[in-house]
N, C-alpha and C positions, 0 to 999 in steps of 0.2 A: 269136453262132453262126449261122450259116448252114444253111438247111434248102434241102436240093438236089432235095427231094422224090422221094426214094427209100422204098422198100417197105420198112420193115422187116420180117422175118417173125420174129414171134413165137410162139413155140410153144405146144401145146395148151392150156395153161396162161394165156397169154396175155403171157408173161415173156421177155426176152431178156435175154441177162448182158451186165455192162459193165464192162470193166477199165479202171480208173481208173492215172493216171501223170502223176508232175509233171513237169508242162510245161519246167520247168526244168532236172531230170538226170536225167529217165529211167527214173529209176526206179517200177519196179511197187508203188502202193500198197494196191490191194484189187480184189475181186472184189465186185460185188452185182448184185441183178435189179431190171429195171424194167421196169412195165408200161405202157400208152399213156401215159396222166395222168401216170407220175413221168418219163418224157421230156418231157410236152407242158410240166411244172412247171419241170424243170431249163432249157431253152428260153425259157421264160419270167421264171424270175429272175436267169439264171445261174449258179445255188450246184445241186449236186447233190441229186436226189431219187429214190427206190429206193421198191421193192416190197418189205415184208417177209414173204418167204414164212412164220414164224413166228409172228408177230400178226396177219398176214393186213391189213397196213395198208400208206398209203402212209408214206414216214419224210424228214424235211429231215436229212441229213447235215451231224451237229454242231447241229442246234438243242439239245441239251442240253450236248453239251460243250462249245459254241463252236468245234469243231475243223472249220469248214465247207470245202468241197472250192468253190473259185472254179471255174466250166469258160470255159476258153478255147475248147477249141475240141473238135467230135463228129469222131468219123469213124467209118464203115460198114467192115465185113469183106468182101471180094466175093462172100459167099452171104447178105450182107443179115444175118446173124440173130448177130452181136455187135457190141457196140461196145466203142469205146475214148472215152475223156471223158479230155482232159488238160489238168490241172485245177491251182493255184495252193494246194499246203493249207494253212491255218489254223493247223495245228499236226498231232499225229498222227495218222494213218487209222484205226491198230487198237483197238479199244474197252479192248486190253491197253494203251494205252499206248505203244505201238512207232509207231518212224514209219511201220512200212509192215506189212500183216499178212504178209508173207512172208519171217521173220525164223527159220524154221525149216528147217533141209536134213533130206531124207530120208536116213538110213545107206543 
């Protein structure tokens, strides 16, 4: 991954969201937040790493399921404050099981 040294702006919080999508087809597998350290971690081993606003920790995606998110490659939004990580999965994204958590349509 390449680091073009750009600003991210992270917000008050210190979180920026990242939508993750395989590299491969396309398609949207999740949404999560990362703070400095689970960019600087993801960057540094290549496998995804997130901020859990819930535990208040940092998390390796898929170190319990094996279902790890490989990142090929970052890319910036052009107001700095999302990313996209598109990523090689393991297996499924969603903790349900589903290959992508966005397996639900709103009526």
């Amino acid at each position: 991954m390449k680091n073009d040294q750009l600003s991210i702006q992270f917000d008050e919080r210190g979180l920026v969201p990242a939508v993750l999508q395989d590299a491969a087809t396309g398609q949207v597998l999740m949404v999560a937040w990362m703070n400095e350290k689970a960019l600087q971690r993801t960057q540094e081993t290549g496998q995804a790493h997130f901020w859990s606003r819930r535990r208040q920790e940092l998390w390796h995606k898929g170190a319990t399921s094996g279902n790890v998110m490989v990142v090929r490659e970052v890319w910036v939004d052009c107001d700095a404050d999302t990313l996209l990580l598109k990523v090689d999965p393991a297996g499924p994204a969603c903790h349900t099981g589903a290959q992508s958590c966005f397996y639900r349509r709103l009526a």
